[in-house]
N, CA, C and O atoms as a Tripos MOL2 file, in Angstrom:
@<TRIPOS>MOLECULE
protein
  272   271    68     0     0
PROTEIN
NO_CHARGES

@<TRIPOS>ATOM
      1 N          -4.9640  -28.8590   61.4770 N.3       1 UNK1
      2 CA         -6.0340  -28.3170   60.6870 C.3       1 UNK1
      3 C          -7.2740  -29.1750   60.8980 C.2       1 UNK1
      4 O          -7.1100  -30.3790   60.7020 O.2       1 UNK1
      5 N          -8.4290  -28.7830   61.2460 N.am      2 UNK2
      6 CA         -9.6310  -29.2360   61.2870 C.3       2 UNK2
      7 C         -10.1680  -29.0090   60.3960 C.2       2 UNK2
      8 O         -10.5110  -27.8530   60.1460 O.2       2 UNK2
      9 N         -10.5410  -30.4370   59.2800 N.am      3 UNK3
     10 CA        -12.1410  -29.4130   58.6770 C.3       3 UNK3
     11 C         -13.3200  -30.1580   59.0700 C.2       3 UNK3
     12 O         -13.3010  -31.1960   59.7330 O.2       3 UNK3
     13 N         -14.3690  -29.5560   58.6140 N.am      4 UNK4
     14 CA        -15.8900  -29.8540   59.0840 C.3       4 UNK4
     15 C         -16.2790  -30.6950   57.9200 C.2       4 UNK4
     16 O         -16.5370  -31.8850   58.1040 O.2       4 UNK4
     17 N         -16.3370  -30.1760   56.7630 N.am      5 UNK5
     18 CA        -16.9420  -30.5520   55.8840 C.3       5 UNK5
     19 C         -16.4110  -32.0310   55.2330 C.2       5 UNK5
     20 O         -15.3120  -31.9780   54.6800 O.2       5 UNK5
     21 N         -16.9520  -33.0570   55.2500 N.am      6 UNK6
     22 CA        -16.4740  -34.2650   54.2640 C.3       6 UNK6
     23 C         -15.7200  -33.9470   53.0710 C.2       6 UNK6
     24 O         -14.5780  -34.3680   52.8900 O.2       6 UNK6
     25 N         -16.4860  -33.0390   52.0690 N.am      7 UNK7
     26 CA        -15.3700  -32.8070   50.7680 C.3       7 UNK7
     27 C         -14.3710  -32.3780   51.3810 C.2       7 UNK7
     28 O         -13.4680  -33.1850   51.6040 O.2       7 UNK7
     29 N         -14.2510  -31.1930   51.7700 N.am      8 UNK8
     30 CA        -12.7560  -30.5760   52.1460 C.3       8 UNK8
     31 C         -11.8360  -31.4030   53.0780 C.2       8 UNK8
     32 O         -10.6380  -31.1880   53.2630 O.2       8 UNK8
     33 N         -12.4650  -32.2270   53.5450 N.am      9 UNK9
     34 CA        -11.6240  -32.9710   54.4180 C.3       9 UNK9
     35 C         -11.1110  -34.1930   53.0870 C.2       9 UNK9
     36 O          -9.9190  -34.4040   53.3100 O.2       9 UNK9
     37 N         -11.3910  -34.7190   52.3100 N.am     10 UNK10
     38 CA        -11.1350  -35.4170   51.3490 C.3      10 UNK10
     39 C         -10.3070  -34.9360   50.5730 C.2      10 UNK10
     40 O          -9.3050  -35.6020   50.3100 O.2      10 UNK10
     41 N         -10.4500  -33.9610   50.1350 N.am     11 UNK11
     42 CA         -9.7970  -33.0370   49.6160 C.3      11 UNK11
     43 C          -8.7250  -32.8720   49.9030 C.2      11 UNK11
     44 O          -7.8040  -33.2310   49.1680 O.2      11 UNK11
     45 N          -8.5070  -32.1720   51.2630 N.am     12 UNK12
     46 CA         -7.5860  -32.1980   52.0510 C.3      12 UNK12
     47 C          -6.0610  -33.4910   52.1860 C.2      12 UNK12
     48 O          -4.8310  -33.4670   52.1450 O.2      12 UNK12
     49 N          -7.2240  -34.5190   52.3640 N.am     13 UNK13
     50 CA         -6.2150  -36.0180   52.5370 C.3      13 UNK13
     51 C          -5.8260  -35.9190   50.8900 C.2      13 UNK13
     52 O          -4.7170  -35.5660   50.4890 O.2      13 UNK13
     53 N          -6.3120  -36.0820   50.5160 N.am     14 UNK14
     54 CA         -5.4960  -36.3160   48.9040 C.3      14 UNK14
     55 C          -4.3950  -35.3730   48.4420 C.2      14 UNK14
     56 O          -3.5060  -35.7560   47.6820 O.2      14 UNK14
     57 N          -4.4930  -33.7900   49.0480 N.am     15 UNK15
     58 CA         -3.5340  -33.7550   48.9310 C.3      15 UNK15
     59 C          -1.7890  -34.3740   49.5530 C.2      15 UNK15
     60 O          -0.7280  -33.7880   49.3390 O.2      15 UNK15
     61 N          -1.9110  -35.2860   50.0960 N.am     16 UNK16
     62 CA         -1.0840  -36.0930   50.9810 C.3      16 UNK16
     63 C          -0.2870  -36.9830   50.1440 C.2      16 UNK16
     64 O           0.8930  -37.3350   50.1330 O.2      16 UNK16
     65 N          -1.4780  -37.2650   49.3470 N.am     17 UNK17
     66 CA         -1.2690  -38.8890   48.1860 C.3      17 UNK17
     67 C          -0.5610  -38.7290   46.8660 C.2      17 UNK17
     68 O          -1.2300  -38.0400   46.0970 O.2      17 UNK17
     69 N           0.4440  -39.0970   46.4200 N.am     18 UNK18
     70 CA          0.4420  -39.5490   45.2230 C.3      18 UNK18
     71 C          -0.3900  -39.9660   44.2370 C.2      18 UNK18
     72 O          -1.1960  -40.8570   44.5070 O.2      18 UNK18
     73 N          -0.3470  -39.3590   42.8190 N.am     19 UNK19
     74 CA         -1.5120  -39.5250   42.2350 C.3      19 UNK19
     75 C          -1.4780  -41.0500   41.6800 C.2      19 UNK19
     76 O          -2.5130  -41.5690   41.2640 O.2      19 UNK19
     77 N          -0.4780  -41.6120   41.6910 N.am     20 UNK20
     78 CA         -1.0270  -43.3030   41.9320 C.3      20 UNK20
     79 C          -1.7810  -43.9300   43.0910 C.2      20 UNK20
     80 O          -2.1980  -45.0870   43.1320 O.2      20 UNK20
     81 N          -1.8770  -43.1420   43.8820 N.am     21 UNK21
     82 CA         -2.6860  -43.9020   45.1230 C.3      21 UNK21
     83 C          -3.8340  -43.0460   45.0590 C.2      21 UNK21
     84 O          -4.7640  -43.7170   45.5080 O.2      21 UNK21
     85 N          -4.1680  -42.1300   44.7960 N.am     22 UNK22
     86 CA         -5.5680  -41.5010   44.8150 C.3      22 UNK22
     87 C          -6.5790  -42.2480   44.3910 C.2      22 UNK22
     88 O          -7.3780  -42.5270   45.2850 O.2      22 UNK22
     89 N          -6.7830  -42.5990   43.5140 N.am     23 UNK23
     90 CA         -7.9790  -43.7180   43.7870 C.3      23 UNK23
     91 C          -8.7770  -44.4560   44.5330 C.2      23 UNK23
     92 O          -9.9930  -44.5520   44.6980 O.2      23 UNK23
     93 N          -7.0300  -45.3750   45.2930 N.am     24 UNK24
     94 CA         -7.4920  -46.2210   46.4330 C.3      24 UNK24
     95 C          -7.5130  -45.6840   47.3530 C.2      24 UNK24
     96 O          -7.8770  -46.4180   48.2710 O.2      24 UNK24
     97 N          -7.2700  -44.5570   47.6960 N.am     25 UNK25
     98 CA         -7.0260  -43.7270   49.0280 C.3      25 UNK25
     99 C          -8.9480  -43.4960   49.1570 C.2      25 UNK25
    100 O          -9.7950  -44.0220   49.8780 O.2      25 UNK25
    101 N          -9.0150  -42.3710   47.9800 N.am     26 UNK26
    102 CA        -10.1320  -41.7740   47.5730 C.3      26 UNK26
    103 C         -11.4700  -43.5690   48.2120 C.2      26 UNK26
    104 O         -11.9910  -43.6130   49.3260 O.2      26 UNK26
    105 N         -11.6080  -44.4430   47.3640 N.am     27 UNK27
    106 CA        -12.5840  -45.2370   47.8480 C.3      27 UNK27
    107 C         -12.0320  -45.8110   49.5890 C.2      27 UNK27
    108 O         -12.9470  -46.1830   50.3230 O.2      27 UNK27
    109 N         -10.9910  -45.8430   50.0000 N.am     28 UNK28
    110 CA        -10.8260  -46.3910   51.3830 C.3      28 UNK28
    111 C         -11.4760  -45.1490   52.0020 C.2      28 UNK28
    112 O         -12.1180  -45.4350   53.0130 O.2      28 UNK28
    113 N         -11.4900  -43.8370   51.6760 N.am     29 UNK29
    114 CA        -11.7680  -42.8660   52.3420 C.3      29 UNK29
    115 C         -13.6300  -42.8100   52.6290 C.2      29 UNK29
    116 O         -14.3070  -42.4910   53.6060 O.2      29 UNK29
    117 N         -14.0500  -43.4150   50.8880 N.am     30 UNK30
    118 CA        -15.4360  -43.5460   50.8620 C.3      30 UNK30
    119 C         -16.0900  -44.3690   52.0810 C.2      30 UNK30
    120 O         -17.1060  -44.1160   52.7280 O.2      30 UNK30
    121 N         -15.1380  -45.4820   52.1870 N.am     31 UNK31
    122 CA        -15.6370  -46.6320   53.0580 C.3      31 UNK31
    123 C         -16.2150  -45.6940   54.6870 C.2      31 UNK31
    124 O         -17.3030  -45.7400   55.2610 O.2      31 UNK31
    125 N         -15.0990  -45.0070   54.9800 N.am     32 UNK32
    126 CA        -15.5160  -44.2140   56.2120 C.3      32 UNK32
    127 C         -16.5170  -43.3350   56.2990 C.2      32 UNK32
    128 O         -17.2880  -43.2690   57.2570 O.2      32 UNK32
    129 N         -16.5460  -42.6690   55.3690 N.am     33 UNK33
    130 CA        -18.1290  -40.9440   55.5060 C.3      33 UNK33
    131 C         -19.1310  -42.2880   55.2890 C.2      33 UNK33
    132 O         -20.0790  -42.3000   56.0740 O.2      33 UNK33
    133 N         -19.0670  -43.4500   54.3230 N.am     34 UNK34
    134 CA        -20.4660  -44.2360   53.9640 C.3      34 UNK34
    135 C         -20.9390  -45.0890   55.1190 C.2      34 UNK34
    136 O         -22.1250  -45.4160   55.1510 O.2      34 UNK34
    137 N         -20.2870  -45.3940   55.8660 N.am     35 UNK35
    138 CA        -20.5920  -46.3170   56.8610 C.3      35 UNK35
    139 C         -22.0170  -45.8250   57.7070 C.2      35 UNK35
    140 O         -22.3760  -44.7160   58.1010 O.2      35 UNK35
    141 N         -22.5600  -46.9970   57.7820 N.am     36 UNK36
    142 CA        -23.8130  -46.9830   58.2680 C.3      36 UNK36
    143 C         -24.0050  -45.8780   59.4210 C.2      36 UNK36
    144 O         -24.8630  -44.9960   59.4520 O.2      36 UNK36
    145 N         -22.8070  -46.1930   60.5330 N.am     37 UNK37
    146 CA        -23.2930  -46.0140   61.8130 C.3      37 UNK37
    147 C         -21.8010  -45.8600   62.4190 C.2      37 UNK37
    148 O         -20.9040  -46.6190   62.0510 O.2      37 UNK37
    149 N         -21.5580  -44.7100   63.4850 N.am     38 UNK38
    150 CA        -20.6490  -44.2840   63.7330 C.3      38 UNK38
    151 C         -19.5210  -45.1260   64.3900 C.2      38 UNK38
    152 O         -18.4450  -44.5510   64.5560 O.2      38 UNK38
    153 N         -19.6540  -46.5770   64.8300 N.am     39 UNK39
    154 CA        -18.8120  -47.3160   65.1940 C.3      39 UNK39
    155 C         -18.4210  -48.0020   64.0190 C.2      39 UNK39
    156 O         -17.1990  -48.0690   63.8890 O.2      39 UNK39
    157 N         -19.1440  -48.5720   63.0540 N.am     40 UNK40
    158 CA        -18.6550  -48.8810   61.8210 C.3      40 UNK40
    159 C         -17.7420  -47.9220   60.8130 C.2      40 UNK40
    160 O         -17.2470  -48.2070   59.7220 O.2      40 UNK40
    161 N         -17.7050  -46.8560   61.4640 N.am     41 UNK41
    162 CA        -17.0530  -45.6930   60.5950 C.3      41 UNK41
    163 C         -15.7140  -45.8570   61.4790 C.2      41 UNK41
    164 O         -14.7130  -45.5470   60.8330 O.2      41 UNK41
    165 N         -15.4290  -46.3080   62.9290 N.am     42 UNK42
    166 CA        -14.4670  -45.9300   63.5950 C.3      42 UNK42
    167 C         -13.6800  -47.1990   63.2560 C.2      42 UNK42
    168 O         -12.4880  -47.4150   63.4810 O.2      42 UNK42
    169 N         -14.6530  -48.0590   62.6250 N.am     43 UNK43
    170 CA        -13.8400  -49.3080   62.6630 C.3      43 UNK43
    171 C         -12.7520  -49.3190   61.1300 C.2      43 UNK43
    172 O         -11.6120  -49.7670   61.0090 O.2      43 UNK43
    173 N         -13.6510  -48.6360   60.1000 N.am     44 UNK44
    174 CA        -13.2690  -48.3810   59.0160 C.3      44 UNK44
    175 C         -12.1850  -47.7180   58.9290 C.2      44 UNK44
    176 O         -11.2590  -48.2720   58.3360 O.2      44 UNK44
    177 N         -11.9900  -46.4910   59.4270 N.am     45 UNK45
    178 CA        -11.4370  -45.6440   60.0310 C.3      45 UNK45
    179 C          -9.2480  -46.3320   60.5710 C.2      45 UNK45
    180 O          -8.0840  -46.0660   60.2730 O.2      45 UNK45
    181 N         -10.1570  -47.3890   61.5920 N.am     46 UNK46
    182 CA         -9.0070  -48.1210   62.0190 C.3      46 UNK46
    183 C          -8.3090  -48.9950   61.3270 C.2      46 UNK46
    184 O          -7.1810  -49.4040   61.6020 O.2      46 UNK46
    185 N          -9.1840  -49.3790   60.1420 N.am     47 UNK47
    186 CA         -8.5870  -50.4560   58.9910 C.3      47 UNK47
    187 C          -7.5420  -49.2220   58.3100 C.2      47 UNK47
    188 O          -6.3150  -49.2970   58.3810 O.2      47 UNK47
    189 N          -8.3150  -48.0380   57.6170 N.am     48 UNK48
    190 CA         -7.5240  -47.1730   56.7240 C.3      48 UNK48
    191 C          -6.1080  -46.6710   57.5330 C.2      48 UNK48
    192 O          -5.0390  -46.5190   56.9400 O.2      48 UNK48
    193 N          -6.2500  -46.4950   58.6510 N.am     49 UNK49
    194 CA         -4.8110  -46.4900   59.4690 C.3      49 UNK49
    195 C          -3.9600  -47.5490   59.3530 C.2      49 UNK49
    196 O          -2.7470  -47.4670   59.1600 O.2      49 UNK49
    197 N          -4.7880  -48.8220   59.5040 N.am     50 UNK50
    198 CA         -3.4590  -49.9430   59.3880 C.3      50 UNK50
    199 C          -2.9060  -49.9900   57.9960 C.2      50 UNK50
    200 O          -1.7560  -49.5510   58.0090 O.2      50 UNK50
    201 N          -3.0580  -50.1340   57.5290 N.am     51 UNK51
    202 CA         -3.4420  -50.1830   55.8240 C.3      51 UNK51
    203 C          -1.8460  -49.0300   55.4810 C.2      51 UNK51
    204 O          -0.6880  -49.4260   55.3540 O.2      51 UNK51
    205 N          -2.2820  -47.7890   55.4200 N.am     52 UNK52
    206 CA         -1.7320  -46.8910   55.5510 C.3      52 UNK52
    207 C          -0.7350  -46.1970   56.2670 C.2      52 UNK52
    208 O           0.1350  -45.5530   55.6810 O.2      52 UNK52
    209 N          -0.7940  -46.2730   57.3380 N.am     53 UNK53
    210 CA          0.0790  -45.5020   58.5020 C.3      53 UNK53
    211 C           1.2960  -45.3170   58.0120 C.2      53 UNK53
    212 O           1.8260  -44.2060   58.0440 O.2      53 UNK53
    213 N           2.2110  -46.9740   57.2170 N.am     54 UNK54
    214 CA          3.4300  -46.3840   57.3580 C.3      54 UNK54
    215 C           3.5510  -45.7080   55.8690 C.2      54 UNK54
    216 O           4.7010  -45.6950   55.4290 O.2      54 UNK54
    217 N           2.5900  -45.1740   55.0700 N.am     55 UNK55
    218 CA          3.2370  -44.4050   53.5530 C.3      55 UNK55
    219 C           2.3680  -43.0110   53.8790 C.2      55 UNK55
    220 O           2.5700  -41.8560   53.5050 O.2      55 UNK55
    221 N           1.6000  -43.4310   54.5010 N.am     56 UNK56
    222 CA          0.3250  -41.6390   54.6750 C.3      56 UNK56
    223 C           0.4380  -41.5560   55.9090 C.2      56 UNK56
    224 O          -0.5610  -42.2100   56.2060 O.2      56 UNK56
    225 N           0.9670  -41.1990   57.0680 N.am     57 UNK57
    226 CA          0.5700  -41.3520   58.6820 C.3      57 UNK57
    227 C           0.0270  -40.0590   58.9510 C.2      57 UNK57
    228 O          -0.3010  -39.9280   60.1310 O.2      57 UNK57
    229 N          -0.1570  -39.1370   58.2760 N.am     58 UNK58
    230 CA         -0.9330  -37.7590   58.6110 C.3      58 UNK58
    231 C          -2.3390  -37.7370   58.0850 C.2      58 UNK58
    232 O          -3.1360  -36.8460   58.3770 O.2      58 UNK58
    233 N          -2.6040  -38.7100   57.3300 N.am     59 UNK59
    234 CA         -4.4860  -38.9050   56.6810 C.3      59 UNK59
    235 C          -5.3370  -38.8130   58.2450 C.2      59 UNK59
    236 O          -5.7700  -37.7680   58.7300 O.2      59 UNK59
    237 N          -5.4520  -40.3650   58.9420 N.am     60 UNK60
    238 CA         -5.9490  -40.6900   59.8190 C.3      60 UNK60
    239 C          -5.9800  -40.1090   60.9500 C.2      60 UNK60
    240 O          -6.9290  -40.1680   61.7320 O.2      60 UNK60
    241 N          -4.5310  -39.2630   61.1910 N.am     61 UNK61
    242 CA         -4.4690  -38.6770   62.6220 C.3      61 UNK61
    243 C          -5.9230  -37.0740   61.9350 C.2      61 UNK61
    244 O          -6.7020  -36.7270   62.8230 O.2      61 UNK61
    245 N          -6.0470  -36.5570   60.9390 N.am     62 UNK62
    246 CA         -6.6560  -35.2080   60.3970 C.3      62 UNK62
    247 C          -8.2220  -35.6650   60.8320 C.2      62 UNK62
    248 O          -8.8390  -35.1240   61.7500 O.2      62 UNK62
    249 N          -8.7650  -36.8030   59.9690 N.am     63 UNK63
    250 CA         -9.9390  -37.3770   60.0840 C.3      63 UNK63
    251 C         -10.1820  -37.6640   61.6960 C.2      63 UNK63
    252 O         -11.0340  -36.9450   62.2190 O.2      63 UNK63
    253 N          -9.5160  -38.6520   62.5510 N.am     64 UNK64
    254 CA         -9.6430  -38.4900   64.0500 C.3      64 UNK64
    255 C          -9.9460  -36.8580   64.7820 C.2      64 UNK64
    256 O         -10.9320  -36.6050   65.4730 O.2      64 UNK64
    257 N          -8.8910  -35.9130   64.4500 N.am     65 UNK65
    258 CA         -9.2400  -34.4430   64.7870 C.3      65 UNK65
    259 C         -10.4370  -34.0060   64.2380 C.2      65 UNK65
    260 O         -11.0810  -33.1460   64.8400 O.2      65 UNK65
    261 N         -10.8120  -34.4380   63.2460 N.am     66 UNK66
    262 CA        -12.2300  -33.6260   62.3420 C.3      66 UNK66
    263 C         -13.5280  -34.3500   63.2970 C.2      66 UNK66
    264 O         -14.5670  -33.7050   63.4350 O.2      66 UNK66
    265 N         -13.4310  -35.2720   63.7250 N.am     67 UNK67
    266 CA        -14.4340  -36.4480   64.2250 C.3      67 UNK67
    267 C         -14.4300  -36.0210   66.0040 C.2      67 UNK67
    268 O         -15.4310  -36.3410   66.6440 O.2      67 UNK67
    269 N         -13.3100  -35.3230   66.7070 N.am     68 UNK68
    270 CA        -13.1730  -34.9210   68.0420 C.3      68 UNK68
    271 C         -13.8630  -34.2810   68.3720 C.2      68 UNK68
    272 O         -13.8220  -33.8730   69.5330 O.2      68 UNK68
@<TRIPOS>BOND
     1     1     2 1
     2     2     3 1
     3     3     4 2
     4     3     5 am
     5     5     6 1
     6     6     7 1
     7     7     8 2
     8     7     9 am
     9     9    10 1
    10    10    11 1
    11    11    12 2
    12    11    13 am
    13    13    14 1
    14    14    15 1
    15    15    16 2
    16    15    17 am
    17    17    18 1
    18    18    19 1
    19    19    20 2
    20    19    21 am
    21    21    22 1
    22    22    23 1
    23    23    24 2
    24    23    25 am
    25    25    26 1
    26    26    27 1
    27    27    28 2
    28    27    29 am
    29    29    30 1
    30    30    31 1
    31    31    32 2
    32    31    33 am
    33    33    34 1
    34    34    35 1
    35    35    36 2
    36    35    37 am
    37    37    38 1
    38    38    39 1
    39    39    40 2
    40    39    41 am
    41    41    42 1
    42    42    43 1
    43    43    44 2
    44    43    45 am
    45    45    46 1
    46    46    47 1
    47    47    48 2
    48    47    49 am
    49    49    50 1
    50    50    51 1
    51    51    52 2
    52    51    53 am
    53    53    54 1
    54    54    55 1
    55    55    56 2
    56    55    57 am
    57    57    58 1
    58    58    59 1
    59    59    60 2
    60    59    61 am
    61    61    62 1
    62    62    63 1
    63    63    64 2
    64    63    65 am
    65    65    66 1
    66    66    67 1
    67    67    68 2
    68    67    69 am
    69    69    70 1
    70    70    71 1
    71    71    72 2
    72    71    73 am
    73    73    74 1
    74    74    75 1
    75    75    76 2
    76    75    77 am
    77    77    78 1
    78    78    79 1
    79    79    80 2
    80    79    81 am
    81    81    82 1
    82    82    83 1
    83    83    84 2
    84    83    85 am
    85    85    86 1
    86    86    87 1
    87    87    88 2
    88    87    89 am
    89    89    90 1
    90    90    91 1
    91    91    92 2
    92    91    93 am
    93    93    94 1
    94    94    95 1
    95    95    96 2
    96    95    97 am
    97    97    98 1
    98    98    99 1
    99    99   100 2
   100    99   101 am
   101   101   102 1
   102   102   103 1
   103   103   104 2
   104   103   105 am
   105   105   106 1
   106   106   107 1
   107   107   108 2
   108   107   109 am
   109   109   110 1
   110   110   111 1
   111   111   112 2
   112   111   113 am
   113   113   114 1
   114   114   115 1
   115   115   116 2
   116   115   117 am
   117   117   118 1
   118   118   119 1
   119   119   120 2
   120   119   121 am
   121   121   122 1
   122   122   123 1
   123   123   124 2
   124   123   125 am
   125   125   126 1
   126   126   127 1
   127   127   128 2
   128   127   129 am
   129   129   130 1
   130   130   131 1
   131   131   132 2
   132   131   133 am
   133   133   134 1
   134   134   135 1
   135   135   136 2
   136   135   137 am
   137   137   138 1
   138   138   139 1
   139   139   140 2
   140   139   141 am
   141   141   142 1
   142   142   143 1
   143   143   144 2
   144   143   145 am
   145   145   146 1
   146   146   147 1
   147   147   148 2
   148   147   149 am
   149   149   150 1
   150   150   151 1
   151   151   152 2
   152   151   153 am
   153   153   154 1
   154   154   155 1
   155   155   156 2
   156   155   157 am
   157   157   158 1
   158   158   159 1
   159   159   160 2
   160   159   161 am
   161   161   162 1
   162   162   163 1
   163   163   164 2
   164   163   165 am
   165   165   166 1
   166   166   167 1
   167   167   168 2
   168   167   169 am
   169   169   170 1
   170   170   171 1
   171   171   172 2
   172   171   173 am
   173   173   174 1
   174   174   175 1
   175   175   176 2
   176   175   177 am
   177   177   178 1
   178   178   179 1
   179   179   180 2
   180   179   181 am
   181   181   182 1
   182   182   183 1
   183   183   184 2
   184   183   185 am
   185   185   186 1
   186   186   187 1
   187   187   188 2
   188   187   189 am
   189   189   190 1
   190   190   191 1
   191   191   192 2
   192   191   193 am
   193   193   194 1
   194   194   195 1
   195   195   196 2
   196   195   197 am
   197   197   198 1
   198   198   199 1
   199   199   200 2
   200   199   201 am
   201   201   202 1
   202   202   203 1
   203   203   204 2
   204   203   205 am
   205   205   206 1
   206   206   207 1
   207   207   208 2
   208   207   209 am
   209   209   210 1
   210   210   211 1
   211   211   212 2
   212   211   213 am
   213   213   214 1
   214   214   215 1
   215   215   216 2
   216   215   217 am
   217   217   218 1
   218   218   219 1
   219   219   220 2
   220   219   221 am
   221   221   222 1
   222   222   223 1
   223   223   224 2
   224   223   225 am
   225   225   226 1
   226   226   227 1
   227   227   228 2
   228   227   229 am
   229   229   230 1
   230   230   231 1
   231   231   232 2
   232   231   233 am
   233   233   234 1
   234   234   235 1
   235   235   236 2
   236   235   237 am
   237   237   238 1
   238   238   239 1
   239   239   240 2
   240   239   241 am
   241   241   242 1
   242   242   243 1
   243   243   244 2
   244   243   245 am
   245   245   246 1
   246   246   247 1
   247   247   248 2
   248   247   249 am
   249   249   250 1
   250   250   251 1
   251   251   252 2
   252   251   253 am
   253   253   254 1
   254   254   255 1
   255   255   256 2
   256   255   257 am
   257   257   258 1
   258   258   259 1
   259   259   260 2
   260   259   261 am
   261   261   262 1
   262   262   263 1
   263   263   264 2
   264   263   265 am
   265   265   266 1
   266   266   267 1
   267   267   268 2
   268   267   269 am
   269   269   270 1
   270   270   271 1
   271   271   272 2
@<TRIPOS>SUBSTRUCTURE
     1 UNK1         2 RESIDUE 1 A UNK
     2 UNK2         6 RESIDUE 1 A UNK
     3 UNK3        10 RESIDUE 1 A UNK
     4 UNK4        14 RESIDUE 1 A UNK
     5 UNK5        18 RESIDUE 1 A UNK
     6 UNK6        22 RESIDUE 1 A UNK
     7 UNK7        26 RESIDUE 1 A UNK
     8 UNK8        30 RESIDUE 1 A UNK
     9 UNK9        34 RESIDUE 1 A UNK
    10 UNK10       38 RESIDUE 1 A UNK
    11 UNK11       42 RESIDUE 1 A UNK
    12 UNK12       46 RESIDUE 1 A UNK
    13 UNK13       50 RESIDUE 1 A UNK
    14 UNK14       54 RESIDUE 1 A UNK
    15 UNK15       58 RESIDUE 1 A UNK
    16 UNK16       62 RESIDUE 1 A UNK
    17 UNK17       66 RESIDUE 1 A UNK
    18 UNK18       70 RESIDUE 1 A UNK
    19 UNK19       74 RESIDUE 1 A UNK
    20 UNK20       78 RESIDUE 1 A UNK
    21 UNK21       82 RESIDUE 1 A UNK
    22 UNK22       86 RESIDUE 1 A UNK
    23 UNK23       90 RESIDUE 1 A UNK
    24 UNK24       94 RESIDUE 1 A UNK
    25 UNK25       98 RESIDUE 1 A UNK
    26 UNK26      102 RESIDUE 1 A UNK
    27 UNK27      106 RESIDUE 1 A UNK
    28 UNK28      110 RESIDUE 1 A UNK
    29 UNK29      114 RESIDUE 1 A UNK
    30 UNK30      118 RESIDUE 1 A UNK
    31 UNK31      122 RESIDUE 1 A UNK
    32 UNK32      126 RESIDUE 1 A UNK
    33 UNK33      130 RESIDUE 1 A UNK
    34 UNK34      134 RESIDUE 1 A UNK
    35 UNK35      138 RESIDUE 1 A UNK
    36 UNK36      142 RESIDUE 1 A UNK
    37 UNK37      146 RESIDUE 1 A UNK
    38 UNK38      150 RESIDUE 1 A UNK
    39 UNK39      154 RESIDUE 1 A UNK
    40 UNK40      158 RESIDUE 1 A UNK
    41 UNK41      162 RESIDUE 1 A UNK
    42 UNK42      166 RESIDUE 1 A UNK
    43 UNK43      170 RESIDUE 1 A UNK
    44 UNK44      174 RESIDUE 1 A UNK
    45 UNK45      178 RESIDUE 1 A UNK
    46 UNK46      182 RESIDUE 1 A UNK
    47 UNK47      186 RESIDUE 1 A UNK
    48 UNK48      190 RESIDUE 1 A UNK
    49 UNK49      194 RESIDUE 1 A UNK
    50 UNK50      198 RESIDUE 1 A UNK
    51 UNK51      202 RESIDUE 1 A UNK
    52 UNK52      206 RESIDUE 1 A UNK
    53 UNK53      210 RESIDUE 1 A UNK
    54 UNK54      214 RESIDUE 1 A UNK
    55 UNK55      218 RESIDUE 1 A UNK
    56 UNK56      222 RESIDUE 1 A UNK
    57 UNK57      226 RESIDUE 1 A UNK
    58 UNK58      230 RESIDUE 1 A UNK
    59 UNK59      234 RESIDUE 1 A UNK
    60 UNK60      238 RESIDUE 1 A UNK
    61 UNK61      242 RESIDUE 1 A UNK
    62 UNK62      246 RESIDUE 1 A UNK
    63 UNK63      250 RESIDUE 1 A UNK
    64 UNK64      254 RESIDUE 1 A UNK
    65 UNK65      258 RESIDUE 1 A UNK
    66 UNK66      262 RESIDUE 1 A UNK
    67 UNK67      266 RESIDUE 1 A UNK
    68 UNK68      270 RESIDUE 1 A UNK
């Protein structure tokens, strides 16, 4: 699934999460759309994967496809 739009793509990832992790998901997610400049977003991007991968591993691979 591709989306375009930032909300729906947020949207999207949360539905993934447990509503104990929505929060932190939700601001790690902020860190990426806010980033200055598109390598700082990829870098962000690569933190929320490490971070994540082994409890969410379908967030990061969606956001990479939305960004292709």
């Amino acid at each position: 699934m591709v989306q375009t739009c930032i909300v729906r793509l947020v949207r999207h990832s949360l539905n993934f999460c447990s509503w104990k992790d929505r929060k932190i998901i939700a601001a790690d997610l902020r860190r990426i759309y806010s980033a200055p400049s598109a390598e700082m977003a990829e870098a962000e991007l690569d933190a929320f994967e490490e971070k994540w991968a082994g409890k969410y591993a379908s967030i990061a691979p969606a956001w990479r496809r939305a960004w292709a």
